[in-house]
Residue, then its C-alpha position, 0 to 999 in steps of 0.5 A: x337542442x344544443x347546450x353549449x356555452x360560448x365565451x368570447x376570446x381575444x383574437x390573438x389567442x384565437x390565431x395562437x391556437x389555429x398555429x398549434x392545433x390546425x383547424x377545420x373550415x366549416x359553412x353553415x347556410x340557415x333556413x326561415x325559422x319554422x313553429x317548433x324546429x329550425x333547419x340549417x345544412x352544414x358543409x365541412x371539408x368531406x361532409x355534408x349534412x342536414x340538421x333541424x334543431x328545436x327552437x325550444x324544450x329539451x327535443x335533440x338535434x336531428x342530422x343526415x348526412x347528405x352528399x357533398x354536392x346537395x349540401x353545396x347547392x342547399x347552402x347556396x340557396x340558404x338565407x344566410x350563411x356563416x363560414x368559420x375555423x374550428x379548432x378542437x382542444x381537450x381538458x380529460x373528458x371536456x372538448x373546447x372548440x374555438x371558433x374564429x368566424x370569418x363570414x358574415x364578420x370577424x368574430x372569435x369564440x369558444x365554445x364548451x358543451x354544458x356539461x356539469x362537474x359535481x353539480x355545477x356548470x364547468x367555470x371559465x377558463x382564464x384565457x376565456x373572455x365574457x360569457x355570451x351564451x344567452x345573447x341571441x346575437x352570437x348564435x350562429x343562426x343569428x350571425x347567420x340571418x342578421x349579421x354580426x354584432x358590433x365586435x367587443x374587445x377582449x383584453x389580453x392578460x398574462x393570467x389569459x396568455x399562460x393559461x391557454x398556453x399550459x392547455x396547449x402544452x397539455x398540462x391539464x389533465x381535469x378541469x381548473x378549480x376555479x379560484x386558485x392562485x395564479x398569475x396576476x390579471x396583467x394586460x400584456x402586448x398583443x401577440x397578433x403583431x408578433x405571430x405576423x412578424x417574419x422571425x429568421x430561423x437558424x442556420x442550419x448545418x450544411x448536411x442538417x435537415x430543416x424541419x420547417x413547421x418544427x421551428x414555426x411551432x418553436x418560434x411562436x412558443x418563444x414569441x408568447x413566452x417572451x412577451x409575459x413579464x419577467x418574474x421576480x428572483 
């Protein structure tokens, strides 16, 4: 069964991440849940896979690979289906993903395995949101048969925005001790409109090769550290 916890983010360090990190398109199509298990068929970009996963206790997952083509005709005759982005980072030993949900509704998520550091659960990470591990309406099971909740908003601070962007930096090499001092809790502008706005690039030198994903990489850094507060001399 799986153990992860899931933690809403704000939308636009979702698209902040997918801009860095890339990601990967998977769809899920679920199945009417059984006594003891569940079943779903899972179709990523080159693989396609059956799994049956305990409804409850301490069983593990059971997953096939199945060829590409069965696992697109079972999701097509599944009862309910999610399609999402999956973006992968790492902090040491622990894999973040974040997850931006594009079917049934938008919905942005982040999810880490429930791993434990000296006997206790791993704390959340400032640019994560609230803790939505025990409610049944983010499974993915559940976006899947009954739709998406009502969305939550989730506030952008300047504690959320460095911390992510130090992880993205890769400035972490063990998790954060949670309550160390550090940036104080200030909402700060939504980057999603500057991500979106056309930025001109430099002009180049006449024989100077451009490197475009270079400079887009660039701009954004530069977009999201322009938009933090200055700090005082």
């Amino acid at each position: 069964m799986s153990t992860h916890r899931y933690f809403l983010i704000a939308p636009s360090l979702a698209r902040l991440i997918q801009k860095e990190r890339g990601g990967e398109r998977v769809q899920e199509g679920y199945f009417p849940d059984q006594p003891q298990r569940s079943a779903f068929v899972q179709v990523e970009e080159t693989r396609g896979s059956l799994i049956l996963e305990a409804i409850e206790g301490e069983a593990p997952d059971e997953q096939a690979s199945v060829p590409l083509a069965h696992a697109r005709a079972l999701l097509a005759v599944s009862d309910g289906q999610v399609e999402y982005v999956r973006a992968r980072l790492s902090i040491g030993s622990h894999e973040i993903q974040a997850l931006h949900f594009v079917r049934p509704g938008a919905l942005d998520l982040v999810a880490i395995a429930g791993t434990l550091e000296e006997g206790r659960d791993l704390p959340a990470l400032p640019w994560f949101g609230p803790e939505v591990s025990n409610e049944p309406g983010y499974q993915r099971r559940r976006l899947a048969l009954d739709g998406a909740p009502d969305r939550q908003e989730v506030a952008l601070t300047n504690a959320a925005l460095n911390g992510l962007l130090d992880l993205l930096e890769d400035r972490f090499t063990t998790w954060p001790v949670q309550g160390k001092a550090g940036e104080p809790d200030v909402p700060v502008a939504d980057i999603s409109l500057a991500l979106a706005a056309p930025v001109r690039a430099p002009d180049a030198e006449p024989d100077e090769e451009i490197d475009d994903l270079g400079i887009e990489d660039a701009v954004i850094r530069e977009l999201a550290r322009a938009l933090q507060p200055r700090r005082g001399g």
